[in-house]
C-alpha positions in Angstrom: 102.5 73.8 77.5 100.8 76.8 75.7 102.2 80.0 76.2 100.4 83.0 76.7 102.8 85.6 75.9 106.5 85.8 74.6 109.2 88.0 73.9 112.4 87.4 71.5 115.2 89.5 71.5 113.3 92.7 72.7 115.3 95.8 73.5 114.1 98.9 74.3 115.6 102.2 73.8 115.0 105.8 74.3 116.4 109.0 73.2 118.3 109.9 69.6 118.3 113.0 68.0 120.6 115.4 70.2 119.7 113.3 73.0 121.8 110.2 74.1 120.3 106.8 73.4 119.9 104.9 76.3 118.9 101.4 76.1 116.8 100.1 79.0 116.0 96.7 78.0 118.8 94.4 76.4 117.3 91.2 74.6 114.8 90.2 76.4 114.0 86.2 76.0 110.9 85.2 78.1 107.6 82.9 77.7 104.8 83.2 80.2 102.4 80.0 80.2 99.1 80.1 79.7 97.4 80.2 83.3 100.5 81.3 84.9 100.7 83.1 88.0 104.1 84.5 88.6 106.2 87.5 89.9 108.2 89.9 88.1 110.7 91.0 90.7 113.9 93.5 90.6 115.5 96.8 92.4 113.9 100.0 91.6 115.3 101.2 87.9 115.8 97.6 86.6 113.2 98.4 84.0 110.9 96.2 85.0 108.0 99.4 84.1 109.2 99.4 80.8 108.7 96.0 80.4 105.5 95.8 81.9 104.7 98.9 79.0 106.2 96.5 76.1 104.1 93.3 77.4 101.1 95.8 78.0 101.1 97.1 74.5 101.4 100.9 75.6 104.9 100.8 74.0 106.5 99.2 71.0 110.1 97.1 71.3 113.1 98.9 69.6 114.2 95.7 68.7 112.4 91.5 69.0 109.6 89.8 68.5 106.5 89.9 71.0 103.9 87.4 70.3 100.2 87.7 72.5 98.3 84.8 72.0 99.6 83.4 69.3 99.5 86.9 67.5 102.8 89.1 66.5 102.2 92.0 67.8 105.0 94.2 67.9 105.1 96.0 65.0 101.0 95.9 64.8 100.1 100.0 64.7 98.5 101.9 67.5 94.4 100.9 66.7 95.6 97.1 66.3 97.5 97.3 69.4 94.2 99.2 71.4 92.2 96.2 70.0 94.4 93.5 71.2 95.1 95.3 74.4 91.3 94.7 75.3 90.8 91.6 73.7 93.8 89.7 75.6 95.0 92.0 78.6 94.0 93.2 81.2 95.2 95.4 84.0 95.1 96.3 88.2 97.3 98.9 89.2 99.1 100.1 92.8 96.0 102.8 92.5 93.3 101.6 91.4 91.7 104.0 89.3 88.5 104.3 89.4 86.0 106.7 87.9 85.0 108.5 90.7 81.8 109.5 89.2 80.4 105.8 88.7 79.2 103.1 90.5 81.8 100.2 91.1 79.1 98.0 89.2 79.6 100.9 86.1 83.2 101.1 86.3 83.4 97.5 86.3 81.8 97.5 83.2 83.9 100.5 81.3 86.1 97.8 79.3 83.0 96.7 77.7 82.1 99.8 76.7 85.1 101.0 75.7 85.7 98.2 72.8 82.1 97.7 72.3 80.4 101.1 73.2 77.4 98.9 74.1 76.3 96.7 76.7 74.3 93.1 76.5 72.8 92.3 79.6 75.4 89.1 79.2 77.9 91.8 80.0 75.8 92.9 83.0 75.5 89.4 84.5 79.1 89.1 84.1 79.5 92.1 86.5 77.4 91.1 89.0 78.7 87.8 89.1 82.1 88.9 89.7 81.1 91.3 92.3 79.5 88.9 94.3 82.0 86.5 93.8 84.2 89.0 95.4 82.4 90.0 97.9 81.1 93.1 96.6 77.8 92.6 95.6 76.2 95.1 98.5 78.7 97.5 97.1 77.7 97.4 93.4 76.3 100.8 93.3 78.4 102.5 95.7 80.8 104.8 93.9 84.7 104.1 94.8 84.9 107.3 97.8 82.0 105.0 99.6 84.3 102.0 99.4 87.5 101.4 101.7 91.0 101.2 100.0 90.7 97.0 100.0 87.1 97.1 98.5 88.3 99.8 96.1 91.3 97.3 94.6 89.0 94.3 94.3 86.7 96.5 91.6 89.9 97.3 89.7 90.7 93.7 90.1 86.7 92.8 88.5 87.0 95.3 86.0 90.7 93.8 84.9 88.7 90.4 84.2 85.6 91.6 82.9 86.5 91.2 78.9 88.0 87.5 79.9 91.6 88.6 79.0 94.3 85.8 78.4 96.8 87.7 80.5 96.1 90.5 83.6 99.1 92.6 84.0 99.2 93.8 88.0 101.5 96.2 89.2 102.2 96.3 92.7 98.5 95.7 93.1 99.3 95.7 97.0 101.7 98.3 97.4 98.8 100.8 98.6 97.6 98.7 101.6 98.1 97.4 104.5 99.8 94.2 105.1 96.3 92.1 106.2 93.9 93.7 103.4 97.4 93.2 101.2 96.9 88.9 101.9 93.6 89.5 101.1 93.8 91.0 97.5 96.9 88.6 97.0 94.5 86.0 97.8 92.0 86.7 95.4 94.4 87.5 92.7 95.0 83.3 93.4 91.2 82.4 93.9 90.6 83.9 90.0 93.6 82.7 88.4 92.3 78.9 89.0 88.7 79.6 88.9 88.8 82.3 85.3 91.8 80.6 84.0 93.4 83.6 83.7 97.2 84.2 83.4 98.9 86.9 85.7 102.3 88.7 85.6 102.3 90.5 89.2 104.6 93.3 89.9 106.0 93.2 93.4 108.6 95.1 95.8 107.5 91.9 99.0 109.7 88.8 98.7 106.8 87.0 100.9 104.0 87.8 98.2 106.4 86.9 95.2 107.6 83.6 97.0 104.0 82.2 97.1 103.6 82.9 93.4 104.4 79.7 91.0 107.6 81.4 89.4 109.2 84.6 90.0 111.0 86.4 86.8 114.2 88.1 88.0 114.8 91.3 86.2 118.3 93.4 86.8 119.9 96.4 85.2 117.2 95.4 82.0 118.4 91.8 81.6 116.2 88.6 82.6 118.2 86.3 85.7 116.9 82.9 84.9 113.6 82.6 86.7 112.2 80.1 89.3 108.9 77.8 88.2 110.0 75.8 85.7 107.2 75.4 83.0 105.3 78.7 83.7 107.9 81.0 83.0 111.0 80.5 80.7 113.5 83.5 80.5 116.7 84.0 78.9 118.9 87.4 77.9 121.1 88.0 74.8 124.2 89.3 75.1 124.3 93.2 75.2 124.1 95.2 72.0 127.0 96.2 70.3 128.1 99.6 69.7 128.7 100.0 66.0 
């Protein structure tokens, strides 16, 4: 099965100098399949943030290998990292974001513009397509205060898909709403997964929303418990580093 993203080895640490080093992450073996949806799950200070930063590209591994489409990207520099960060990934957050002084249709459409600093009217019918496919069409050019909390996460959602990313990132994309507008954004997290063939990595503190994802990636005291959904996530940790 082709794999989206994968980590070898990857530790992370923090601190040096006349600070202690503290490593968060210890050897971190994982493949996510291409058009996977699946759960990261794990108590609060398991590192699962920090992981979500290494697989995000807003941090570099202290040690490993992290591979993004078929590209080695760990030790790739800040402006290669920005590059791939738009071209493969996107993101939806537990706030969503938004520029408040834009329409949802134009903040949709900032990930174009930031990598491009242009827009085709391709890139126009894209947004409104995803809008309407969402439901938000009437709202296009309503900016986010006119919109209520649910309508506000499905623009972040649109604007995480809008460059046709291999991978959307989401954490705790739920974990500002309430339980019925929360099945609904879980829902269409599902719906565009098998319609965009998009793969998603989804953040999340409910056992109900992670249990109807295809495989769940268990995370504890920054090592990887062998997941659940065989063939759309495969996990493994090292043993912990040695002092020397």
């Amino acid at each position: 099965m082709a794999e989206v993203l994968r980590l070898h080895g990857v530790r992370k640490r923090y601190g040096g100098g006349a600070s202690p080093v503290v490593e968060v992450l210890h050897g971190i073996d994982l493949t996510l399949a291409a058009g996977a949806f699946a759960a990261l799950v794990g108590p609060s200070g398991s590192g699962k943030s920090t992981l979500l930063n290494l697989m995000g590209l807003l941090e570099a591994p202290s040690d490993g290998e992290i591979w993004l489409a078929g590209e080695p990207v760990h030790a790739a520099p800040d402006a290669a990292r920005t590059a791939l960060r738009n071209r493969y990934l996107g993101f939806v957050f537990q706030f969503h974001h938004l520029l408040p002084a834009f329409s949802a249709e134009e903040n949709v459409l900032m990930p174009v513009l930031a990598g491009r600093g242009r827009l085709s009217a391709d890139d126009r019918r894209r947004a409104r397509a995803l809008l309407e496919r969402t439901g938000l069409a009437a709202h296009a050019h309503k900016r986010p205060v006119q919109l209520s909390g649910g309508q506000q996460q499905r623009v972040a959602i649109v604007r995480a898909l809008m460059n046709r990313p291999r991978l959307v990132l989401a954490d705790e994309p739920t974990g500002n709403l309430d339980t019925h507008t929360a099945q609904e954004v879980f829902a269409l997290l599902r719906e565009l997964n098998r319609e965009e063939g998009t793969a998603f990595l989804i953040v999340t503190h409910d056992p109900g929303l992670a249990a109807r994802c295809d495989g769940q990636i268990h995370l504890q005291d920054g090592r990887l418990i062998e997941p659940d959904g065989a063939g759309v996530v495969t996990a493994a940790a090292t043993a912990p580093l040695t002092a020397q």
